[in-house]
C-alpha positions in Angstrom: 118.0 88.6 117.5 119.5 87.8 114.2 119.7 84.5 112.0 123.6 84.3 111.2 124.1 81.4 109.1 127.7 82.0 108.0 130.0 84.1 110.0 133.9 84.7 110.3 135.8 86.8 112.0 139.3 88.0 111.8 140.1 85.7 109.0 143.9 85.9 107.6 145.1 83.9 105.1 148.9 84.0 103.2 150.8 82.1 100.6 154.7 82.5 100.9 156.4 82.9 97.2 160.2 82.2 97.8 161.3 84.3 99.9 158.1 86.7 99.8 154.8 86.5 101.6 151.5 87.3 100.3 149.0 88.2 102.5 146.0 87.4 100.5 143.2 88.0 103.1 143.8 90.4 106.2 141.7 90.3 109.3 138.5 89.9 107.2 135.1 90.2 109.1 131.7 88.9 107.8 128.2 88.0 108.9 125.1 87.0 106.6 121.6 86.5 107.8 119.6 84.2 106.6 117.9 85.1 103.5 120.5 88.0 102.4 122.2 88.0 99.4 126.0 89.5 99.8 127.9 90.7 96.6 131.6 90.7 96.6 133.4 92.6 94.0 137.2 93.5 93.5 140.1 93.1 90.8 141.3 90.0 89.9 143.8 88.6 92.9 142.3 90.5 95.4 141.3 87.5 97.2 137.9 86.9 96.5 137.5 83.8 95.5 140.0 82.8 98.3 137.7 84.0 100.9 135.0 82.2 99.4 137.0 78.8 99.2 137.6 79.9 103.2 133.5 80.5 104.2 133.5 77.0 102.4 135.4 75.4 104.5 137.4 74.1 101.8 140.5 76.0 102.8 141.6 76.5 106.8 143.1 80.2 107.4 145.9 80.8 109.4 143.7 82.9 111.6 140.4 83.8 112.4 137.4 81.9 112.8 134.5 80.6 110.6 131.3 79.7 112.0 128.2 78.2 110.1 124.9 78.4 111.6 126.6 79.2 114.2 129.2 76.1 114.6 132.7 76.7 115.2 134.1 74.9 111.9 137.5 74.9 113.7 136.0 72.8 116.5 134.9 70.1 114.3 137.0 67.2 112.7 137.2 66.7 108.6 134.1 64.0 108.6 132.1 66.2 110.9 133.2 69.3 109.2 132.8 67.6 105.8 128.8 66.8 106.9 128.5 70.6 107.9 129.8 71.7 104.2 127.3 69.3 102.8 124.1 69.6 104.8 124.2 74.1 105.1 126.3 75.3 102.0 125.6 75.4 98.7 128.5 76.1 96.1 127.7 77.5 92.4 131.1 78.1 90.5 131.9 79.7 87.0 132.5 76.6 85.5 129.7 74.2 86.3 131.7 71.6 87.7 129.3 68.7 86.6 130.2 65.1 86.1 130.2 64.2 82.3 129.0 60.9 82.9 126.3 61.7 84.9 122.5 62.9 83.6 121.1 66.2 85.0 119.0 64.4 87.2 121.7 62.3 88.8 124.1 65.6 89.1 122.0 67.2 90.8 120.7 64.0 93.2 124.5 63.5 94.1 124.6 65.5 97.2 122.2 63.5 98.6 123.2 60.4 97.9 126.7 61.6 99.5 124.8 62.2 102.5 123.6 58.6 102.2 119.5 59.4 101.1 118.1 56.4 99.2 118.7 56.8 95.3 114.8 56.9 94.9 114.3 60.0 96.9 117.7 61.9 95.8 116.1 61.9 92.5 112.3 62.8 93.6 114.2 65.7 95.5 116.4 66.4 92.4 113.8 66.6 90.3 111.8 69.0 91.9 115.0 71.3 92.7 115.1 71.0 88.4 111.9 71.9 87.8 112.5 75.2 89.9 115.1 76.0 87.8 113.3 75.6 84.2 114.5 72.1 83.5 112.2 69.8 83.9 112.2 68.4 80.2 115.9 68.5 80.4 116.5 66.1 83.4 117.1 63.0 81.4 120.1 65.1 79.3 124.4 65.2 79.6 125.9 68.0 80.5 127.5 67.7 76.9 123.7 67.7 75.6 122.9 71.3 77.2 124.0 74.8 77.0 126.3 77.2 78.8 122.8 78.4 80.9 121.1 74.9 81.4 124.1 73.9 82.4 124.6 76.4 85.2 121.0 76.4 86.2 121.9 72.3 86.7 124.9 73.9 89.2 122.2 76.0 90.9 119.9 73.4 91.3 122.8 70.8 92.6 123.4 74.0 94.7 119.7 74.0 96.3 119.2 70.5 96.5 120.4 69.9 100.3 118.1 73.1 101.5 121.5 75.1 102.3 121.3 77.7 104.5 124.0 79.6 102.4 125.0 79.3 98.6 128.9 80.6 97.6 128.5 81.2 94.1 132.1 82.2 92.3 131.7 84.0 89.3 128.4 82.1 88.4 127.2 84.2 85.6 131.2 84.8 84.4 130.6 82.2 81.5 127.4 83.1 80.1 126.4 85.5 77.2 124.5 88.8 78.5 120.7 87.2 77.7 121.8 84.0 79.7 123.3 85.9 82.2 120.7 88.1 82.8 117.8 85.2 83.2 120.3 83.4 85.8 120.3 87.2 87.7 116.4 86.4 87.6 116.8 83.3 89.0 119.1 83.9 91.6 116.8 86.4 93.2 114.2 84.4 92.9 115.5 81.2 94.8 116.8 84.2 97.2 113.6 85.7 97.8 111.3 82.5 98.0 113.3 80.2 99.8 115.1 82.9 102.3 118.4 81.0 101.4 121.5 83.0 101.9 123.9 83.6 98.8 127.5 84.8 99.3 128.5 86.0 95.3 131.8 87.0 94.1 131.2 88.7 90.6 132.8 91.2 88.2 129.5 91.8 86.6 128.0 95.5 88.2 124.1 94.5 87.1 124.7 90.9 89.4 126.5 92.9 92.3 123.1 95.4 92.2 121.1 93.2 93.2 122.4 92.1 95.9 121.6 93.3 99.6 124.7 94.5 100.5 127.7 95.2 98.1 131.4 95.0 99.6 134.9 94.9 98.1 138.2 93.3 98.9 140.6 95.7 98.5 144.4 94.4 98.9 143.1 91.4 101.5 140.7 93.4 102.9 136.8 93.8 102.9 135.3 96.3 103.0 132.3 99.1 101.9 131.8 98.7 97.9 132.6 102.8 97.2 130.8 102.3 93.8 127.6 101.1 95.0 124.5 103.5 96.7 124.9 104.3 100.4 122.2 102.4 101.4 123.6 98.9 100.0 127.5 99.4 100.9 127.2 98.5 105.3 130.6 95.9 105.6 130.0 93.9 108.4 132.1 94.1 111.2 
C-alpha cells in the first residue's frame, strides 16, 4: 500500500481574456509518495507554476480534486484548509519571500508561531531547521545581511520547519549563480533523502530536474512523461 501525501486528479483550471478562454491546466493527474521528489519542467506559460499554486491549495480549480495526505481539500473550509496548508506543505519559491524586518531565526520560526507554538520553542525548532541548512552562525542576520544562497537556504529551512509532508518549490534555484545553485541541488536531496519528505519542483534548470525521481512536463495544460529525461525516470502518474 502506498503513502500518497499529495494527490489530485482531473484538475482543470482556465482564465478567460476578453472574449477568449485559456485553458491553463487540462485534466491534470498526479500522485507523490512520501519521500519522492517530482520534477516538473516545461516552457514558460505552460502552467507550471499554476499547478503548483493549485497542489498548494492557494488557488481552487474549476475541476478536479486535490487531496493532501489523503484529505479532500474541497471538503474542508478556509480555516481548516488554511491549517492543512500549514501543518503538511512546505513552499520554497524563486524569490525567497522573507520578511525584511524579520532575523533568520524569526523567518523561519514564523510558521509556527502561525500555528500558535510558544515563541520559545518556534525558535529552538527554527534553529535546529537552520543549522540543517548550514546556517547556524547566520541565524541572528537580515535577509538584507545575507546572500542570494543563504537567503534561499533560510526559505528551505522556513520550508521544513513544520515537518511537511510535501515541499512545492517554484523555481528555487532560478535566482542563484551556478556554484550556489548547485550546493542548494545538494541540499535538496539531502533533506529529501534523510527526512523522506516529499518535494514537488517546478524548474527550468536540466541538472535540478535529474535528480529528481520522476521527471514530467506540462505540455499546453497538460502533464505528462518528460520525453527528454531516461526511460526509467519519465512514469506520469495517472
Amino acid at each position: 500500500m502506498t503513502d500518497l501525501v499529495l494527490r489530485a486528479e482531473g484538475i482543470s483550471r482556465h482564465y478567460d481574456d476578453g472574449a477568449a478562454r485559456i485553458d491553463v491546466l487540462v485534466d491534470v493527474n498526479l500522485a507523490v509518495e512520501a519521500g519522492e521528489m517530482v520534477a516538473i519542467v516545461g516552457a514558460s506559460g505552460s502552467g507550471k507554476s499554476t499547478l503548483l499554486h493549485v497542489l498548494g491549495l492557494l488557488d481552487t480549480p474549476d475541476a478536479g480534486s486535490v487531496f493532501v495526505n489523503e484529505v479532500l481539500s474541497s471538503a474542508l473550509g478556509e480555516a481548516a484548509r488554511s491549517r492543512l496548508r500549514n501543518r503538511a506543505l512546505g513552499f520554497v519559491y524563486q524569490f525567497h519571500h522573507l520578511l525584511a524586518e524579520f532575523s533568520a531565526l524569526d523567518n523561519v520560526a514564523m510558521p509556527l508561531i502561525v500555528r500558535r507554538v510558544s515563541r520559545r520553542e518556534a525558535r529552538a525548532v527554527a534553529a535546529r531547521m537552520l543549522e540543517l541548512v548550514g546556517l547556524s552562525a547566520r541565524m541572528d542576520h537580515f535577509p538584507g545581511q545575507l546572500s542570494g544562497g543563504e537567503r534561499q537556504r533560510v526559505a528551505l529551512a522556513r520550508a521544513l520547519v513544520g515537518s511537511p509532508s510535501c515541499v512545492l518549490a517554484d523555481e528555487p534555484t532560478g535566482n542563484l549563480d551556478r556554484h550556489t545553485a548547485h550546493e542548494m541541488f545538494r541540499l535538496l536531496k539531502q533533506v529529501n533523502r534523510e527526512s523522506r519528505t516529499a518535494f514537488v519542483i517546478v524548474t527550468h534548470d536540466d541538472e535540478l530536474a535529474k535528480l529528481a525521481d520522476r521527471r514530467l512536463q506540462m505540455d499546453a495544460g497538460r502533464l505528462v512523461p518528460d520525453s527528454s529525461a531516461q526511460p526509467d525516470s519519465a512514469a506520469a502518474t495517472a
